[in-house]
MIZA-451259 format. One record per residue (C-alpha): residue number from 0; residue in one letter; z, y, x. Coordinates in Angstrom, 1 decimal, decimal comma. Example, Ala and Ser with C-alpha at 12.3 -4.5 7.8 and 13.67 -1.06 7.14 Angstrom:
2
{rec 0 'A' {7,8 -4,5 12,3}}
{rec 1 'S' {7,1 -1,1 13,7}}
***
This chain:
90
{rec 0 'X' {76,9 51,1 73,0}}
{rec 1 'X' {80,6 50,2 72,7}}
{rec 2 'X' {81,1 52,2 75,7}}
{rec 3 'X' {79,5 55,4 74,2}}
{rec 4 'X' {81,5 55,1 71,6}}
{rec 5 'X' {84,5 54,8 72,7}}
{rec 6 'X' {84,7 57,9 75,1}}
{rec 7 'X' {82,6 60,1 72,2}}
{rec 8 'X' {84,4 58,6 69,7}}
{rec 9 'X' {81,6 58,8 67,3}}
{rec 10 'X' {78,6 56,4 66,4}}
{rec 11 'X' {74,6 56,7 67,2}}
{rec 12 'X' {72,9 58,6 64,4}}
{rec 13 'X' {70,6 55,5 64,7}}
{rec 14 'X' {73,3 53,4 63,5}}
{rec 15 'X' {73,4 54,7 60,3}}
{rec 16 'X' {69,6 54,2 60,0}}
{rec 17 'X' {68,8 51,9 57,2}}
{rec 18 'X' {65,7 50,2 56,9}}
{rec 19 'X' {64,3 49,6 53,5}}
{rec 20 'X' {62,0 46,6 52,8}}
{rec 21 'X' {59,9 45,9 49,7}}
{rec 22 'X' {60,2 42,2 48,7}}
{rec 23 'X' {57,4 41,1 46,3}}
{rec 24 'X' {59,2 39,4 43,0}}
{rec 25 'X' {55,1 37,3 42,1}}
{rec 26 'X' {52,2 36,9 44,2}}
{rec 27 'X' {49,6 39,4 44,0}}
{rec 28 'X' {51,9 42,1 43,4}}
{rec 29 'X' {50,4 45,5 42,9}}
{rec 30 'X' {52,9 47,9 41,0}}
{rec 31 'X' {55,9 48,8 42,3}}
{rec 32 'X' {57,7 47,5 39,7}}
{rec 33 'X' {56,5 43,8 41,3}}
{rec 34 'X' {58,6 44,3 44,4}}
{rec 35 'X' {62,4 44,0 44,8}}
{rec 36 'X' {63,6 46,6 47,5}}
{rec 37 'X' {66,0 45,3 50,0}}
{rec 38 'X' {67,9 47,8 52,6}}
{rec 39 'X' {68,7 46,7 55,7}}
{rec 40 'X' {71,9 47,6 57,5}}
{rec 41 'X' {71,2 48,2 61,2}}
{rec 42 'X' {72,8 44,7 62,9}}
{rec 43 'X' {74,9 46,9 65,6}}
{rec 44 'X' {76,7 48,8 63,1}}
{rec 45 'X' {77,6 45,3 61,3}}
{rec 46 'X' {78,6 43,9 65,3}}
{rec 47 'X' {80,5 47,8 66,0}}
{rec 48 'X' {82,5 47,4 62,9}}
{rec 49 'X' {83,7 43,7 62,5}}
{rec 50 'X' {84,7 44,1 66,7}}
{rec 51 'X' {86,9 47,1 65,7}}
{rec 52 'X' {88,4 45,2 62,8}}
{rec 53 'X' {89,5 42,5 64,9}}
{rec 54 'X' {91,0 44,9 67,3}}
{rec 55 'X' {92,9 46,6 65,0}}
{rec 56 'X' {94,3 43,2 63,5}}
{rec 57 'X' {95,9 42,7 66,6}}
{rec 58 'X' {98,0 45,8 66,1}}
{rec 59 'X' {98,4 46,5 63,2}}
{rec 60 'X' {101,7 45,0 62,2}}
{rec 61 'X' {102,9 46,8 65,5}}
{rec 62 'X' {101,8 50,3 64,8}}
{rec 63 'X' {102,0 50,0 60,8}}
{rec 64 'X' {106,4 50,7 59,8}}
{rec 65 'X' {108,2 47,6 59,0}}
{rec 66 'X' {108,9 48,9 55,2}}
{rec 67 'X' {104,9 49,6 54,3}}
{rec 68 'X' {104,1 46,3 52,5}}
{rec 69 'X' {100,7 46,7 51,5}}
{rec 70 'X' {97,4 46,0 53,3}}
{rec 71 'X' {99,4 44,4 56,1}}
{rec 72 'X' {98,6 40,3 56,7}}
{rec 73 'X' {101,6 38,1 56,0}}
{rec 74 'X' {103,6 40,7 54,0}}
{rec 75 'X' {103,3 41,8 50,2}}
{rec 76 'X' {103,5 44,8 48,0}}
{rec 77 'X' {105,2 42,3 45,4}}
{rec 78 'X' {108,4 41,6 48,1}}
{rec 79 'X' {108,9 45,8 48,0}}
{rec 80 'X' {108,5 45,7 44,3}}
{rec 81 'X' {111,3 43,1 44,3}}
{rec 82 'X' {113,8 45,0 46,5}}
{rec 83 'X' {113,6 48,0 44,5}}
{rec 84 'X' {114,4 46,3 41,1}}
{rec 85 'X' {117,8 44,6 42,9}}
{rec 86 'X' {118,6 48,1 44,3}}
{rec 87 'X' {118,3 49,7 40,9}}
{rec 88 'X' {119,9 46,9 39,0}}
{rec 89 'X' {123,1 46,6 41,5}}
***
């Protein structure tokens, strides 16, 4: 599956198949009002995804330009906030 994916570079259209399960709220429930539906993400898409997130963790801070700030691990919007406000006020 990984494979497939990464020379197509798209996903399964069975990936994105949820399955939707009816979860009775009392016993004896008869009305669909009784039941609590549940959907269930396919577990390969969850597995596909948090893989690819770790990846891209690993690079990120290599790829990404050392003035973004944001959404990068160990640095902070608030530190490019800063450094404007001392390049305005000097």
């Amino acid at each position: 599956m990984f494979k497939e994916f990464h020379e197509h570079s798209s996903f399964l259209k069975s990936l994105n198949n949820i399955f939707l399960v009816l979860i009775p709220k009392k016993s004896r429930a008869r009305d669909l009002g009784d039941f609590r539906p549940i959907s269930l993400l396919g577990g390969l898409y969850k597995l596909l995804a948090k893989v690819l997130a770790n990846r891209l963790k690993k690079v990120v801070g290599k790829v990404v330009s050392t003035s973004q700030n944001a959404f990068v691990r160990g640095r902070q919007i608030l530190d490019a906030s800063l450094i404007a406000n001392e390049v305005i006020d000097s």
